[in-house]
C-alpha positions in Angstrom: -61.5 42.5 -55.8 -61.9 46.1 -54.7 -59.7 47.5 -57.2 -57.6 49.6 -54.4 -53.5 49.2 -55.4 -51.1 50.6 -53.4 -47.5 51.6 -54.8 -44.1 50.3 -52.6 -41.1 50.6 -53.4 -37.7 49.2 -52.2 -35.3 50.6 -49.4 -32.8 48.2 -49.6 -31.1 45.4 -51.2 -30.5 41.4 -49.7 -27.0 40.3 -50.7 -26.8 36.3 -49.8 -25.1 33.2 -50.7 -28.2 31.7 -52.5 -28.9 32.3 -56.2 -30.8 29.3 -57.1 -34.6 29.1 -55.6 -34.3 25.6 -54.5 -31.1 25.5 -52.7 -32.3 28.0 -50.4 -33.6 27.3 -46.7 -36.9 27.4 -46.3 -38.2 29.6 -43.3 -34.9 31.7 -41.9 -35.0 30.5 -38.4 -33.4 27.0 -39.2 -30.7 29.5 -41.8 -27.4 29.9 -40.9 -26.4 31.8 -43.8 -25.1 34.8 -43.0 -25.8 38.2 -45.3 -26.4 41.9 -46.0 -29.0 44.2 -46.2 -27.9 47.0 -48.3 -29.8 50.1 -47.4 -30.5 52.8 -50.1 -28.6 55.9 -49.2 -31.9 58.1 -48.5 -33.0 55.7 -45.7 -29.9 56.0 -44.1 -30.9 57.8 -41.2 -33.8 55.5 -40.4 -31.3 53.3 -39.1 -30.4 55.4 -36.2 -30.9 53.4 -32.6 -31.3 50.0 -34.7 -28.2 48.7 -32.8 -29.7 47.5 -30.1 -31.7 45.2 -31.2 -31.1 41.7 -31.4 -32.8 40.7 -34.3 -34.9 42.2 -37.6 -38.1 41.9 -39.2 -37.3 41.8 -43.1 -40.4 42.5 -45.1 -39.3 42.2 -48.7 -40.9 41.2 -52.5 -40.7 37.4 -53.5 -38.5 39.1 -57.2 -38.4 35.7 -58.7 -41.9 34.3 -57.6 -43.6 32.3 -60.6 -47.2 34.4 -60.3 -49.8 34.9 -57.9 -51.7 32.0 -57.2 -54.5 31.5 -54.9 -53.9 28.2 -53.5 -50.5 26.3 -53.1 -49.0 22.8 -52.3 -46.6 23.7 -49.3 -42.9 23.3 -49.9 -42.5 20.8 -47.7 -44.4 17.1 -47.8 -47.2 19.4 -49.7 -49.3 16.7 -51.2 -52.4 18.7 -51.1 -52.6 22.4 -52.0 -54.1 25.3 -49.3 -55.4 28.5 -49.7 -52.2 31.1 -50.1 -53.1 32.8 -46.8 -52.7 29.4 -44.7 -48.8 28.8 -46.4 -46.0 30.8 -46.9 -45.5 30.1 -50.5 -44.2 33.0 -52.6 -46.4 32.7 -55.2 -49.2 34.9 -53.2 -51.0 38.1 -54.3 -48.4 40.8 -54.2 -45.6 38.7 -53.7 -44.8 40.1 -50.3 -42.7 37.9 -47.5 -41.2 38.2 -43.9 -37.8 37.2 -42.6 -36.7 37.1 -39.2 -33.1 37.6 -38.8 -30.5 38.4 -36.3 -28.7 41.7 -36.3 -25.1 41.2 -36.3 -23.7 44.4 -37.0 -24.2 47.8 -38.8 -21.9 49.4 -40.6 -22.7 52.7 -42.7 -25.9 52.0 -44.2 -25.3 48.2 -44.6 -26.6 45.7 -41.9 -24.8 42.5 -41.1 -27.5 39.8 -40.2 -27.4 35.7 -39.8 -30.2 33.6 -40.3 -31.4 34.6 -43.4 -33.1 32.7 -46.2 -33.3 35.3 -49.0 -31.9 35.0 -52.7 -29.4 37.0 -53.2 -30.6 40.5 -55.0 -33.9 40.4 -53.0 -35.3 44.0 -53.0 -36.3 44.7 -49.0 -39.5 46.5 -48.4 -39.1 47.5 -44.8 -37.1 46.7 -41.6 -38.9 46.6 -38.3 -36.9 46.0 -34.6 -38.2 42.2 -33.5 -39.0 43.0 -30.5 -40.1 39.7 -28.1 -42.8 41.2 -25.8 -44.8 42.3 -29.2 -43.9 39.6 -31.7 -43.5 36.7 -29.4 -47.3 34.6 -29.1 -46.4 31.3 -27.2 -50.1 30.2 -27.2 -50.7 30.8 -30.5 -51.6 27.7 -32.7 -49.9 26.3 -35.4 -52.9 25.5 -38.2 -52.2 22.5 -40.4 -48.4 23.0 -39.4 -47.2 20.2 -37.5 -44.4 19.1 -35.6 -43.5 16.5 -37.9 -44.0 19.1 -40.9 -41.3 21.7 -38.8 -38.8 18.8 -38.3 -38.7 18.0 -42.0 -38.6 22.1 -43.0 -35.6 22.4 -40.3 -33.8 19.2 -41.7 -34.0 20.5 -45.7 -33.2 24.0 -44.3 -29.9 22.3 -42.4 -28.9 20.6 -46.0 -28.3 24.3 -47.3 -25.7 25.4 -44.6 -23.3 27.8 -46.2 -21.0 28.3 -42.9 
């Protein structure tokens, strides 16, 4: 460990239907919750031209995560624990997750979105535009993560519909 720690703080607020950890989807494209992201009144105006984007990148911080482990059983049929960096577990170093949702509307400094799998009071790091011709890798491989592994995530994910 080099020592080197960086400060971050929060521009925004999640406001969702899920409270409790383990009735919340797993991975937000099988979500159909719908939400807010509150934004902080001072990064207001970094939402100009955001409307015309489809969907969001939400990088946020894992509030409620246990700790910071090293190496974690997956969620899902995770008999056998992998190093942090191969899951998306929130108990990582720095707590720190990604959520791709799709923009439904802005209004004021509050953004409308569907798809999301946050709890609700989840502070939001950053927003980035998702934009397909830079975010999009179709060849890219999958790791450990099988199809068989994505079907049973999108089936618990389905249990928690909130429509």
């Amino acid at each position: 460990m080099n020592g080197t720690e960086y400060t971050c703080r929060a521009i925004g607020v999640a406001r969702t239907p899920f409270t409790d950890p383990a009735a919340t989807p797993i991975q937000a494209t099988f979500a159909t919750a719908r939400g807010t992201v509150e934004v902080y009144p001072e990064f207001r105006d970094g939402l100009a031209a955001l409307a015309g984007f489809s969907h969001l990148i939400l990088i946020y911080r894992f509030h409620r995560a246990a700790g910071e482990e090293i190496a974690e059983r997956p969620l899902v049929d995770g008999t056998e624990p992998h190093g942090i960096f191969a899951t998306r577990h929130f108990n990582r170093p720095n707590m720190l997750g990604i959520s791709v949702v799709r923009l439904t509307g802005i209004d004021g400094a509050t953004l409308a979105v569907e798809g999301i799998d946050l709890l609700d009071g989840t502070p939001i790091l950053d927003i980035k535009p998702y934009i397909p011709a830079f975010d999009s890798l179709p060849d890219a491989a999958s790791g450990w993560v099988t199809p068989q592994h994505v079907e049973q995530i999108k089936k618990q994910s389905a249990s928690f519909r909130v429509d």
